[in-house]
C-alpha positions as CSV (number, residue, x, y, z in Angstrom):
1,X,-16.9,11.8,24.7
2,X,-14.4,14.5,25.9
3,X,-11.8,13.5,27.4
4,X,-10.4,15.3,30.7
5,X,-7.7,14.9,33.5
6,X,-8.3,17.2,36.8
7,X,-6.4,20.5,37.6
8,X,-5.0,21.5,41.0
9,X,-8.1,23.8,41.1
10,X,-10.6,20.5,41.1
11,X,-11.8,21.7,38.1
12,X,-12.0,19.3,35.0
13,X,-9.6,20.6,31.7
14,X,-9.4,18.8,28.7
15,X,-6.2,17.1,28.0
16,X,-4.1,19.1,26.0
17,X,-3.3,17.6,22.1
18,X,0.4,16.2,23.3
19,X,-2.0,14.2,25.7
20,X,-4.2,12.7,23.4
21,X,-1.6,12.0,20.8
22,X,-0.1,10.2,23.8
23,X,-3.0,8.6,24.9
24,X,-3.5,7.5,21.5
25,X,-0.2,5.8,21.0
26,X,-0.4,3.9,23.9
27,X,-3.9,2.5,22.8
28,X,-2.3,1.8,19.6
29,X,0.9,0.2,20.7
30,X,-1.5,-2.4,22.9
31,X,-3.5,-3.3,20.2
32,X,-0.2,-3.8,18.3
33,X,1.1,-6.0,20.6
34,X,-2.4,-8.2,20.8
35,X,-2.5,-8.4,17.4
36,X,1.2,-9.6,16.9
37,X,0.2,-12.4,19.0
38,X,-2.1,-13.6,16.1
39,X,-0.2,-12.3,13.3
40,X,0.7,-15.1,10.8
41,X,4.8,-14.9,10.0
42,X,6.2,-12.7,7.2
43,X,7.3,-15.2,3.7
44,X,10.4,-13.7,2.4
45,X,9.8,-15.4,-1.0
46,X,12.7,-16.0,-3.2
47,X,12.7,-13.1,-6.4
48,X,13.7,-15.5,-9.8
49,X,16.4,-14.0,-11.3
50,X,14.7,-13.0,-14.4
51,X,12.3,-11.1,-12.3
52,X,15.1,-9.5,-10.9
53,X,16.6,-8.1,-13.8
54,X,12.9,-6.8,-15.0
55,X,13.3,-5.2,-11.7
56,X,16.6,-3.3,-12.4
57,X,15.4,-2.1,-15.8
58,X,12.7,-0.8,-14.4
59,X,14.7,1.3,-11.7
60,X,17.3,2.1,-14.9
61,X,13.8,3.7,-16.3
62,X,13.6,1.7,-19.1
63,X,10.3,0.3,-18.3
64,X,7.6,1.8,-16.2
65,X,5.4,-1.0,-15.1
66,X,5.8,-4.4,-13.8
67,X,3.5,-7.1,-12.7
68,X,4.2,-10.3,-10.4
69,X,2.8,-13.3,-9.4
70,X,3.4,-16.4,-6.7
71,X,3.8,-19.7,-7.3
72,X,2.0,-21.2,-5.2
73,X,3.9,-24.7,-5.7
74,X,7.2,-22.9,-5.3
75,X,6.4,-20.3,-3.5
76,X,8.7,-18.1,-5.3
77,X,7.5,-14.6,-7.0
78,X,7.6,-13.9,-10.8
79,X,7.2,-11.0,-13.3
80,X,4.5,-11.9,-15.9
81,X,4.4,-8.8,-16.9
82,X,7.5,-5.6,-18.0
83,X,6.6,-2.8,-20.4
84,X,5.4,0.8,-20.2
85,X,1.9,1.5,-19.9
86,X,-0.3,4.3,-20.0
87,X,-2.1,4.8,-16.2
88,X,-5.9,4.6,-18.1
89,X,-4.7,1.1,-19.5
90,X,-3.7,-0.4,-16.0
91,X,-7.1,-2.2,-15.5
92,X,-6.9,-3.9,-18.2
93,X,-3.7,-5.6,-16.9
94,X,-5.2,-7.1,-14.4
95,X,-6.8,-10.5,-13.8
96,X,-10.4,-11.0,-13.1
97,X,-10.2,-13.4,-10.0
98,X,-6.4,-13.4,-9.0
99,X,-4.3,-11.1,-6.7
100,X,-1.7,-9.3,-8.3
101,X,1.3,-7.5,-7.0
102,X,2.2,-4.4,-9.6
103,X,5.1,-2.2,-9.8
104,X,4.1,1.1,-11.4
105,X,5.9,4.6,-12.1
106,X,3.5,7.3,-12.0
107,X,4.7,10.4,-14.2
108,X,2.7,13.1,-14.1
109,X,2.5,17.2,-14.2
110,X,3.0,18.7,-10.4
111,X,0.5,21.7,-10.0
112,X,1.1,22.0,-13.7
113,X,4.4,22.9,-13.4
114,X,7.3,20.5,-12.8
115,X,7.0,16.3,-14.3
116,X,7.2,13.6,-11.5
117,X,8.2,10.1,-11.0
118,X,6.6,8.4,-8.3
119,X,7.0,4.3,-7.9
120,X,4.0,2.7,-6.6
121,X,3.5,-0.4,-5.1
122,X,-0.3,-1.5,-5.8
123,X,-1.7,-4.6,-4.1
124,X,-4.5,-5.9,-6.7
125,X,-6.8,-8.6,-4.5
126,X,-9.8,-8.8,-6.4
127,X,-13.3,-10.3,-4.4
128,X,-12.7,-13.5,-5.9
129,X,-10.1,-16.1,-5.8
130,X,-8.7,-19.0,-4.4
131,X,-8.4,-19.0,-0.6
132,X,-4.6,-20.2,-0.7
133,X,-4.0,-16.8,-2.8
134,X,-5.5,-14.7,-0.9
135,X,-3.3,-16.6,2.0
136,X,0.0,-16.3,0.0
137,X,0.0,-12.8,-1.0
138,X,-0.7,-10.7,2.5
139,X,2.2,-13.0,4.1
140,X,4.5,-12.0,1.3
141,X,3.8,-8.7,0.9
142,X,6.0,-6.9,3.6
143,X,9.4,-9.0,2.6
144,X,8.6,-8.4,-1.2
145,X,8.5,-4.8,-0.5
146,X,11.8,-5.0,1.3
147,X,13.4,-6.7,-1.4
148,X,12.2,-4.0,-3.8
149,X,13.6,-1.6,-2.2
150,X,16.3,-3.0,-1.8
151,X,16.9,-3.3,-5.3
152,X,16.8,0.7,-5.2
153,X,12.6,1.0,-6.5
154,X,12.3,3.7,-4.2
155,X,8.8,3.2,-3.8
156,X,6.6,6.5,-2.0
157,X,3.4,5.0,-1.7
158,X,1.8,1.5,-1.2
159,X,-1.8,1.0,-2.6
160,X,-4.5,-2.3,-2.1
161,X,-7.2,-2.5,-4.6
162,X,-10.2,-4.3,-4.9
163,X,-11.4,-3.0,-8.2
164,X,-8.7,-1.4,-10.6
165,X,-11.8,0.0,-12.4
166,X,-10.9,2.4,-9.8
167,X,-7.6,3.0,-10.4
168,X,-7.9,6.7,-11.8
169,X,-5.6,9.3,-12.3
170,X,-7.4,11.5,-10.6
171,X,-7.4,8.7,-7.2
172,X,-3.7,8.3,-8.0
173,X,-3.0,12.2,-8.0
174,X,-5.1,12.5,-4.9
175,X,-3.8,9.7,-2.6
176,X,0.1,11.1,-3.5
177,X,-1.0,14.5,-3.0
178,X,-4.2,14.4,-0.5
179,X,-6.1,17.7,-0.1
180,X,-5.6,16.9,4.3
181,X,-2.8,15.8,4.9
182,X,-2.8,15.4,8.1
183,X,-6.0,13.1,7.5
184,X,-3.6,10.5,5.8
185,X,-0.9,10.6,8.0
186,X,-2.9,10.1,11.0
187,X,-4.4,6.7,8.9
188,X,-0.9,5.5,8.9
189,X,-1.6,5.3,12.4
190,X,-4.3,2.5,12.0
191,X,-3.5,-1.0,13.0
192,X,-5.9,-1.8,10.2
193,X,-6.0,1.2,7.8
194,X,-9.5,2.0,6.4
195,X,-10.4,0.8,3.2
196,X,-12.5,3.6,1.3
197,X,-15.1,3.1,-1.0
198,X,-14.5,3.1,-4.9
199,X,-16.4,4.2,-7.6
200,X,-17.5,1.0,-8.5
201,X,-18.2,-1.0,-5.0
202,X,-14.6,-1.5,-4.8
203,X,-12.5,-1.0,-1.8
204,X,-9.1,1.4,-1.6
205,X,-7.0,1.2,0.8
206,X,-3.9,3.6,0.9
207,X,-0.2,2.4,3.3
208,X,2.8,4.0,4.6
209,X,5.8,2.5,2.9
């Protein structure tokens, strides 16, 4: 539906873009402020120190992947994982049926021209799984990010997987540099971003840092 505000002339115009946009934002802001009422509380996990050192190398550039997992006993977050690996071999570092938060520096050819860095934050939750995992991890998430950049990560782009069969180079490329822009940007805007499909019956879903 089209929507319209009246003119002096008691015609019917259609609101201008700045109105939408604004209209928008209000909707948004509402449904915000509904949701917050439900929204279970942010777990600012403590980082071992071990993990935090694996941390600092890799931010030195001495590694380019890390992996980490919660204890659910402790409720604390550790690496299990520190080394470079190629982007084709990500997959395999992930478990079948247990959420996984991964640390990754993406280097790559820009246009063919100049070689990037880009730290990604990729949020493996796999189908399966224990119900208390998939409750730990979304609660930790936002803190855990925090801390990381904290730590100086520098992380450009946040990534949820359901399937790392889908985890590309070609996805990766595409979601840092999308073809519309503007497409992804105005996702950002989503209370609940969409998750796309993968190639593999997966789901992707791409967040603003």
């Amino acid at each position: 539906a089209v929507v319209s505000t009246q003119s002096t002339g008691g015609e019917i115009e259609p609101l201008s873009r700045y109105e939408e946009l604004k209209k928008e934002a209000l909707a948004e802001e509402e449904v915000e402020r509904n949701r917050a009422l439900k929204k279970i509380p942010d777990m600012d996990m403590y980082v071992e120190d071990d993990t935090v050192k694996e941390i600092n190398k890799f931010v030195k550039g001495f590694i380019n992947f890390i992996q980490f997992v919660i204890d659910g006993k402790r409720e604390t977050i550790r690496a299990t994982d520190s080394s470079n690996v190629a982007i084709d071999d990500l997959a395999d570092k992930m478990p079948e049926d247990s959420p996984r938060f991964n640390l990754y520096r993406y280097s790559h050819l820009k246009e063919g021209k100049s070689t990037e860095f880009v730290p990604v934050f990729i949020y493996y939750v796999p189908e399966g799984g224990t119900a208390k995992a998939k409750s730990l991890y979304p609660c930790a998430i936002d803190c855990f990010i925090k801390k990381l950049q904290s730590l100086n990560a520098d992380i450009k782009l946040r990534l949820e997987f359901s399937d790392m069969a889908d985890m590309t180079e070609g996805v990766l490329y595409e979601m840092i540099y999308p073809p519309d822009r503007e497409t992804l940007l105005a996702s950002f805007r989503d209370v609940v971003p969409a998750k796309r499909p993968g190639k593999r019956g997966g789901w992707i879903k791409v967040l603003p840092v």
